[in-house]
N, C-alpha and C positions, 0 to 999 in steps of 0.2 A: 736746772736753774731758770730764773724769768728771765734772764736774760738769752737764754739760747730761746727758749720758747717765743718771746718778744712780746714779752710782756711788761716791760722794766726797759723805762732808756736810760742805762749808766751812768750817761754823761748828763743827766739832768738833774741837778744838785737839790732840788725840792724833793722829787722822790728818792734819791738816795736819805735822805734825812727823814721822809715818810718810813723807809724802810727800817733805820736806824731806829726811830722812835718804835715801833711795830714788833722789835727785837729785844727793847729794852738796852738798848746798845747807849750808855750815856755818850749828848754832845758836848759836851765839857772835860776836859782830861787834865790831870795834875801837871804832865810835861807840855802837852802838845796847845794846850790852852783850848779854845773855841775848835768845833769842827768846821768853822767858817773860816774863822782864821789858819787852819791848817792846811784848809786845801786851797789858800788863796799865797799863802807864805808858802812854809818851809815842804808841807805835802807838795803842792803846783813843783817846785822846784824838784823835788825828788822823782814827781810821776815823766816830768820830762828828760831827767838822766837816764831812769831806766828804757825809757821810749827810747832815746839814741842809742844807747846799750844793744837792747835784744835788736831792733831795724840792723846794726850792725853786723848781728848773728844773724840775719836773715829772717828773721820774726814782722811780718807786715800785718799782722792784723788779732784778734781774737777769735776764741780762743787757739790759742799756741804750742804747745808744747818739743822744748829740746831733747835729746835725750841721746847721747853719744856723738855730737855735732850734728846731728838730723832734726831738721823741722820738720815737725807735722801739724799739719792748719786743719780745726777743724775737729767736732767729738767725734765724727766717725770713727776717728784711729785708735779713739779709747780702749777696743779691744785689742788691735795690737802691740798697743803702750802696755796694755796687761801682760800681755804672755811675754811683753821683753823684761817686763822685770820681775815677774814669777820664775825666767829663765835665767837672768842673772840673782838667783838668790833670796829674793823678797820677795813678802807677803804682805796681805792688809791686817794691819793692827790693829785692825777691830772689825772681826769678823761678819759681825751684825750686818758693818757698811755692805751692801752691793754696788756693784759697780761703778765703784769710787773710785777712778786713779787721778783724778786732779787734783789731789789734796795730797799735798806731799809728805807734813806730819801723820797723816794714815797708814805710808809706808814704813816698813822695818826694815832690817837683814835677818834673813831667819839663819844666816853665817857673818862672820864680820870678815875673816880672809876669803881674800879672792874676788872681793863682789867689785865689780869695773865700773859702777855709778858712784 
């Protein structure tokens, strides 16, 4: 992603909206209203609960990932985040993807009993 690359600063609201645009990603939405208005309202307000949230689970920065009370900081671990959950039972759900594990609707259970995620 441009953002591990560093090529994309997140937090700067004009290229996020360059990027949106770029995607076809419309800034206007039936619920949320304006994408200015959302990340100034009611997004702002959400993006700061979850920040307390995971800081609380030990989560300090990007990219993140929990996975049976453990943090791991950082894509490095992407490949052992793989084999934990090719280990507990799942696969990528679409095959095509390589080395996707940050994308969590990519995952399935290739069993539903027994899987501990």
């Amino acid at each position: 992603p441009l953002m591990w690359r560093r090529e994309m600063d997140i937090e700067d609201y004009k290229e996020l909206v360059m990027l949106m645009v770029s995607l076809g990603i419309p800034l206007k939405h039936d619920i949320y209203g304006s994408f200015s208005d959302f990340t100034s309202g009611r997004g702002r307000k959400e993006l700061i609960d979850i920040q307390v949230r995971a800081e609380k689970r030990g989560v300090l920065g990007v990219p993140s990932y929990l996975m049976e009370g453990e943090v791991y900081f950082g894509k490095e671990h992407l490949s052992l985040i793989r084999l934990k959950l090719e280990s507990e039972g799942l696969q990528i759900a679409n095959p095509i993807v390589k080395n996707v594990v940050d994308v969590p609707y990519l995952w399935r259970p290739s069993f539903v009993e027994g899987s501990r995620l």
